[in-house]
N, C-alpha and C positions, 0 to 999 in steps of 0.2 A: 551399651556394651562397656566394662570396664576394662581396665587398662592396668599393665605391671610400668609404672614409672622408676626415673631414679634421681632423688634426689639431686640439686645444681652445687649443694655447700661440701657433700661427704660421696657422694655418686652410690647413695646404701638404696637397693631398691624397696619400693613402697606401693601397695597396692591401693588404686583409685575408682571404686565405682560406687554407684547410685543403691538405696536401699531405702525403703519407704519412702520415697523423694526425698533422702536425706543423700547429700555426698558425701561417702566414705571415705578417707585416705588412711591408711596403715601403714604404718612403719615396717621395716622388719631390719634386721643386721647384716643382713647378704650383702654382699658387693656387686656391681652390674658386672655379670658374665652371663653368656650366652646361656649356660648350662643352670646358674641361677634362676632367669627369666624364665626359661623352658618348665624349674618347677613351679616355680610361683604363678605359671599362665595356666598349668593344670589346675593348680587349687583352686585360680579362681574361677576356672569353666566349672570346677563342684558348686563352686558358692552360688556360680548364677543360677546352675540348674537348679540348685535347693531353695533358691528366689524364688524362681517361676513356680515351684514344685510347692511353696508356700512351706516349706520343713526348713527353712534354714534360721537356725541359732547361733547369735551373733559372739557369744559368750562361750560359745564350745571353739570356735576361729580364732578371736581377739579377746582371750579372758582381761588381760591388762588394761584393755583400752579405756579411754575415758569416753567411751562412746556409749558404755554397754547399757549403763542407768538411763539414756537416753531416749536406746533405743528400745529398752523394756516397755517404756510407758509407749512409744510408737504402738509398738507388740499388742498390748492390751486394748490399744482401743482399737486394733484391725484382728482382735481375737474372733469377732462374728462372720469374717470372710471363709465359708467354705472349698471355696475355689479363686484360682488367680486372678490376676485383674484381665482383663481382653488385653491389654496393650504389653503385657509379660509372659502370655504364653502365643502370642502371637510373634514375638519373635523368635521365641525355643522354637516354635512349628516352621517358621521364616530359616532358621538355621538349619534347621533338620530335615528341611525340605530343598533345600539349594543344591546339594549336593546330586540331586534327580534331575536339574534343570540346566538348562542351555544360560547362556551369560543371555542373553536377550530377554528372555521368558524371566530369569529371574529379577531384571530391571524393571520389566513391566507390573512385578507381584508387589515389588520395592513401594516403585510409584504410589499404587492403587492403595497400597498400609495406611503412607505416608500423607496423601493428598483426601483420602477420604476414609478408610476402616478405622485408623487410631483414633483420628478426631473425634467419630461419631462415637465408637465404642470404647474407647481405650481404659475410658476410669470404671467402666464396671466390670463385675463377675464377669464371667464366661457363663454362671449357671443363672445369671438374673439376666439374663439378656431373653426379653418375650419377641412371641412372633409376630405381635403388633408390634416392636420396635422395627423388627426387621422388615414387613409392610411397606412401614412411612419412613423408613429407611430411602426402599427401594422406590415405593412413589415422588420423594422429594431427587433422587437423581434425577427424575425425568424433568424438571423445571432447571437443571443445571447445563448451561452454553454450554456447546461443544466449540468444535472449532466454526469458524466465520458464523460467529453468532447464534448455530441452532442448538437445539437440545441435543443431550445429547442420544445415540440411537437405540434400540431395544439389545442388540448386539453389544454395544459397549457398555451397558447396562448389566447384561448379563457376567457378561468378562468381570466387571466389577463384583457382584459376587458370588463369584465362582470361588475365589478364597475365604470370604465369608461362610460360605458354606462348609469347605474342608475344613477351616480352623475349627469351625463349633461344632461338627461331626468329630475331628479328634478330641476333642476336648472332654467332650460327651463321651467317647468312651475311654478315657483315660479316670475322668471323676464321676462317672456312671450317672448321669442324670442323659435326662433325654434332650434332644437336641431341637431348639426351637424354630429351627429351618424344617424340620420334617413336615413334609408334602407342601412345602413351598416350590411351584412350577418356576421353569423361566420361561422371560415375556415370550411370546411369538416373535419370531422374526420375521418378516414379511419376506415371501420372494424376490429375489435379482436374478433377471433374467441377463445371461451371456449378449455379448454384444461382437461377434466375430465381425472380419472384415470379408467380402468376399472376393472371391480370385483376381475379378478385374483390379478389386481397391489393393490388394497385396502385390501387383504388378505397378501397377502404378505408383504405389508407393516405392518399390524397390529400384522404379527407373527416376525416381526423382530425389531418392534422398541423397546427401550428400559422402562423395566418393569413399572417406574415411569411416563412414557408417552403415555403407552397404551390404558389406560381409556379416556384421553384427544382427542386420535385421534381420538379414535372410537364414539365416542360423537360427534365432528367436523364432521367425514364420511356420519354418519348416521342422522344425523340432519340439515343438511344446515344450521346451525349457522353462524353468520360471525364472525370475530376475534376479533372486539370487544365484542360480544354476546359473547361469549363464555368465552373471557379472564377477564369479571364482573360478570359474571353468579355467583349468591349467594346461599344458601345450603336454604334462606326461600324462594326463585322462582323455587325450587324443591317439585313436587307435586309425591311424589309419592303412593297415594292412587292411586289416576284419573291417575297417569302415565303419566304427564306430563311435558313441562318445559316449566316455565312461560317467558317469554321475556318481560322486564322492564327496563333493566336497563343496560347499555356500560360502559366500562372502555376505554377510551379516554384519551390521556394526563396525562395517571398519575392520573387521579380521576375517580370518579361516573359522569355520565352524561346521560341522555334522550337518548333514541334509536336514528338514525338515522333520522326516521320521524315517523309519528303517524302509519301507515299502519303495520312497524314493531314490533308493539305491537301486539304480537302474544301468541297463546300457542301450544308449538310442542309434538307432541304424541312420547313418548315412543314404539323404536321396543324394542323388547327382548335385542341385543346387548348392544341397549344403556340403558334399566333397569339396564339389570346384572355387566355394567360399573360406574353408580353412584352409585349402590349398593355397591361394591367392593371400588369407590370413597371416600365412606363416612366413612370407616374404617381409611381412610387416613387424611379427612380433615373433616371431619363431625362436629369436636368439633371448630374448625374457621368458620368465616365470608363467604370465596370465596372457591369453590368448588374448583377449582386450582389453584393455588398457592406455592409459594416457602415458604420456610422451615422459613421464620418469617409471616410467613400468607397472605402477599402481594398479587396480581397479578402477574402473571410473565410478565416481558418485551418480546414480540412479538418479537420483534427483536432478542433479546438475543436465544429465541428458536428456532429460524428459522436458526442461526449461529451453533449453538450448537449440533443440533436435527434433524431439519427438511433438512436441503439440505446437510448436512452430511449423513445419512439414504439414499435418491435417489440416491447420489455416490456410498454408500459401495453398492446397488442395481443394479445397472445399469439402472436406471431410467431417464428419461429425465427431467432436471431439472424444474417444474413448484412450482409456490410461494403455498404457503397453503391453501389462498382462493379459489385453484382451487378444495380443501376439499367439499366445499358448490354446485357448480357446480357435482360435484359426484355424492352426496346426489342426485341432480334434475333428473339427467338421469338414475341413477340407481332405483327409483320412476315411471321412465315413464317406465322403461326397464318391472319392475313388473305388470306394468298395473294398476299404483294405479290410483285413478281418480285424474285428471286434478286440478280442483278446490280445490279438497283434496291441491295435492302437493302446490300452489299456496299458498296457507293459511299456511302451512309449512314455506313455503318462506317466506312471508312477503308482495307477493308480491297482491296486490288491486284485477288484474284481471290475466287472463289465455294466455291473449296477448305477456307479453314476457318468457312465460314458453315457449310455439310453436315457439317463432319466434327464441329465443338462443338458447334450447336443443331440438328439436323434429330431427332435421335432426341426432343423434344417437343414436334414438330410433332403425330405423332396424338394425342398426350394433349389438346390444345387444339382440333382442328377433327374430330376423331375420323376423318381418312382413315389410317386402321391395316390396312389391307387387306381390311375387311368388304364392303365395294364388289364388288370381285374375286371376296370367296367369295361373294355376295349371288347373283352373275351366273352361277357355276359351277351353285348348286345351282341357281336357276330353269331351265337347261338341261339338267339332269339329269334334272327332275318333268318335262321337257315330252318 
């Protein structure tokens, strides 16, 4: 990305960016004012887009310069490129695309350019890119450590590219060639089976954990919250006339940020547990911001509580180590265990329809209310002896 500088000797600003991996600096006679910069940062967002866009003349910009003989002969011998390099229109699509994403999402797009797209692909076309490269692309991710040593998964694999995909679909139809991702699948992902707690381990757990984290869990249990719901949740998205809790708002990264997606804008009803746990809540942090929170009012770091709290507590238990979100999962089957309605729970969740309530948690449903089909066979044989 280039930059409008100003001089240190006269303070006249001058524009600084990159052009055939040559660094450009341009003079100009303006003086640094705000209103100066503001035009000179347009022209230069033309110049980058006319970069990426492979139309930009350097000589129609900076006729005086003594760059332009330089950059002719550059010119001439990149006159065979029909389309951009990967690495300059994957940032026009990087900038173009930011504005649609969440600060999170778009760290992660950052990352994945940064740590593995540019390097692989950066110095060629967009329209020389084959779909054998993309292949041994995506086969050599898989020999590449994840974290504690392993590969990495078919899931993070895919995430990887998933931007490779979109850049060279827009790219394709900005410069009409076809797109060398076409009918490349992504890997399988193997199933992960839920891991809920059942009633006994959620009592148990709620009579042992410690006094400043009890309200928290049982809020997490009984609500299918997710972690970031839960860890932004604020004392004005506590309804408790209607008995409610409003879902608005995530603690992501360190700040405020949009739920997940529009569907989990939700509002979850109040069992008794979880009233008489905000209620008790509010004594504690009623007069702050965030419902829970550490001792300067903050959010607490998820992590930190999960070190601290959470997988310490399964040890001193004899519990089988599962991460916290398998909290929200609880919620789901202990809801169906009761016989609440479907749709009800679903609207709890977050979740649009009633499709993946039945397809994640219904299979322990009979383990918890024992309707396993004994019912059924109970009625076959009594009709059988009669």
């Amino acid at each position: 990305m280039g930059k409008i500088r100003a001089r240190a000797d006269n303070e006249k600003l001058f524009f600084d960016f990159t052009y055939l991996d040559q660094r450009c600096r341009e003079q100009t006679t303006l003086p640094d004012t705000p209103a100066n910069r503001k035009k000179l940062e347009k022209i230069l967002e033309r110049i980058e887009a006319e970069i990426t866009l492979g139309c930009f003349d350097y000589a129609t910009y900076f006729p005086q310069s003594s760059k332009v003989q330089e950059i002719s002969r550059l010119q001439a011998g990149c006159a065979s490129l029909k389309t951009p390099l990967f690495k300059d229109f994957a940032e026009l699509w990087f900038e173009e695309m930011r504005v649609e994403w969440r600060d999170t999402h778009a760290k992660t797009v950052r990352l994945t350019l940064d740590k593995h797209l540019l390097p692989e692909f950066g110095k060629k076309e967009v329209s020389a890119i084959t779909k054998a490269e993309l292949l041994s692309f995506r086969s050599a991710l898989g020999k590449v450590p994840g974290q504690k040593g392993q590969s990495l998964t078919a899931t993070r694999i895919n995430h990887i590219m998933t931007p490779l995909r979109m850049i060279l679909s827009e790219a394709a139809d900005r410069f009409e060639f076809t797109s060398p991702y076409l009918n490349i699948k992504s890997l399988k992902v193997p199933k992960t089976d839920v891991e809920p707690f059942t009633l006994d381990e959620v009592l148990q757990i709620l009579s042992t954990v410690r006094d400043d984290f009890r309200n928290y869990y049982t809020v997490r249990f009984f609500t299918g919250m997710r972690t970031a719901e839960v860890d932004g949740l604020q004392w004005k998205y506590v309804d408790f006339q209607r008995r409610q809790i409003l879902i608005r708002e995530t603690w992501v990264g360190g700040k405020l940020d949009y739920t997940k997606n529009d569907g989990s804008q939700r509002e979850i009803d109040m069992s008794e547990p979880v009233y008489q746990a905000l209620i008790g809540q509010r004594e504690k942090t009623g007069s702050g911001q965030f419902v829970f929170c550490t001792r300067e009012g903050t959010p607490h770091a998820y992590r930190n509580i999960n070190d601290r709290v959470w997988y310490p507590l399964l040890r001193h238990l004899g519990l089988r180590r599962r991460c916290p979100y398998q909290t929200r999962h609880t919620a789901a089957t202990l809801w169906l265990a009761a016989g609440e309605n479907p749709e009800w729970i679903a609207r709890q969740m977050g979740h649009t329809t009633t499709e993946m309530l039945f397809r994640v948690y219904s299979r322990y449903v009979p383990n918890l209310t024992r309707r396993d089909g004994s019912a059924f066979d109970n009625l076959i044989k009594a009709n059988l002896k009669a």
